[in-house]
C-alpha positions, 0 to 999 in steps of 0.5 A, a space after each residue: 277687891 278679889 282675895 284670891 284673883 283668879 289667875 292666881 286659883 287657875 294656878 293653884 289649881 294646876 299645881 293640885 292636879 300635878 300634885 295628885 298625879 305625883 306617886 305617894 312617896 314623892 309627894 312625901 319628899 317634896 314639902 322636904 325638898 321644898 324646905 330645904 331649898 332656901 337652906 341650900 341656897 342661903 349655904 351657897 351664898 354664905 359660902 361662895 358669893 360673901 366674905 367670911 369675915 369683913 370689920 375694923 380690929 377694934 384695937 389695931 383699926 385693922 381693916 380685916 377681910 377673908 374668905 371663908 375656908 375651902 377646900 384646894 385639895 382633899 386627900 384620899 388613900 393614894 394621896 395623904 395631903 389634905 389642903 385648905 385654903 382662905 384669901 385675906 386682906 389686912 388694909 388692903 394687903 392680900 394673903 393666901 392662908 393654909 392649912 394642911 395634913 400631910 397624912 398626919 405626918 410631922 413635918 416642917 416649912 422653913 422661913 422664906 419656905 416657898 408654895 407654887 400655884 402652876 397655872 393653866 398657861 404656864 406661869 408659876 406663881 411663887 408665895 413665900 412662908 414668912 416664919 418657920 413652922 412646925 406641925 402640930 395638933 390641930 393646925 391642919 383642921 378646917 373644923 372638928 375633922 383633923 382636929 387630932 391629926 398633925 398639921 400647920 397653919 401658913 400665910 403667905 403674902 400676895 403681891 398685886 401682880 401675882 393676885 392679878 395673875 391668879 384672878 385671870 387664870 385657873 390654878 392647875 397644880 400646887 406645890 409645897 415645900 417643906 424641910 424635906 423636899 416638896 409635895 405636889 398636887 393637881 387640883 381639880 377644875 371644881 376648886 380651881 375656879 372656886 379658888 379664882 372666884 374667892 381670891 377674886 372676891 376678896 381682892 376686889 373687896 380690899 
């Protein structure tokens, strides 16, 4: 039995010569680039294609599921909010969580205070806060950046209809309303899909 059959040398000799041919700097970048591929890959399919958390509460025997935290809308210098944004389920119960800086601002979402998902074929979708909140440290951040800004954490519930609403359309805008008016945003193709893949993933998990 051959250790090396010969079509494998005839390729390992193919992949010599287009080697030798590639510039001295390039040949340098592509064993890095080569390592870094299944790195990228495994960071894709962490964060795009699985659930972040998935297990029974072993004190509540809660069945938890969420996805991980993503970003809805990121702020720049003409637009302060920074938005982020995870789908969980709670047995089977979907909930769309937040996280937002508002430029640092202090600000306030009421009980029953509401968020608007306006979608690509004019249906707007209308999540309710569950309790009063108010901003402070931390809140907003995803991980260490933010984490000395001024922001909150909200859960609003999703009812099936609405989840099968989003599952079938793209988000075009959202809209948060606070104590003193709302503030809205346009959303990116990018994460409008992003949003759609993850609520789908974890609505079809539940």
């Amino acid at each position: 039995m051959e250790l090396f059959p010969r079509r494998n040398m005839i390729i390992f000799r193919s992949f010599v010569i287009i080697f030798t041919q590639i510039p001295r700097m390039k040949r340098l970048l592509l064993p890095i680039l080569i390592f870094l591929l299944p790195v990228v890959s495994l960071a894709q399919g962490q964060f795009w294609d699985r659930l972040g958390l998935d297990y029974v509460d072993d004190s509540t025997h809660d069945v938890i599921k969420c996805s991980y935290w993503q970003v809805f809308e990121r702020g720049n210098l003409h637009r302060t909010m920074n938005t982020f944004y995870r789908i969980s389920s709670i047995n089977g119960k979907l909930y769309l969580d937040l996280k937002i800086i508002q430029g640092g601002d202090v600000f306030v979402v009421p009980r029953n205070g509401k968020f608007q998902l306006l979608l690509d074929d004019d249906n707007v979708v209308t999540l309710y806060n569950t309790e009063y909140k108010t901003t402070s440290k931390g809140d907003g951040a995803r991980r260490w950046a933010g984490s000395g800004a001024e922001g909150i954490f909200l859960s609003f519930p999703i009812t099936l209809g609405d989840a099968e609403m989003m599952v079938h359309n793209y988000v075009d805008r959202i809209r948060l309303y606070t104590g003193e008016g709302f503030v809205e945003r346009r959303i990116t193709d990018t994460h409008s899909e992003l949003f759609r893949d993850e609520l789908r993933l974890v609505y079809d998990s539940k």
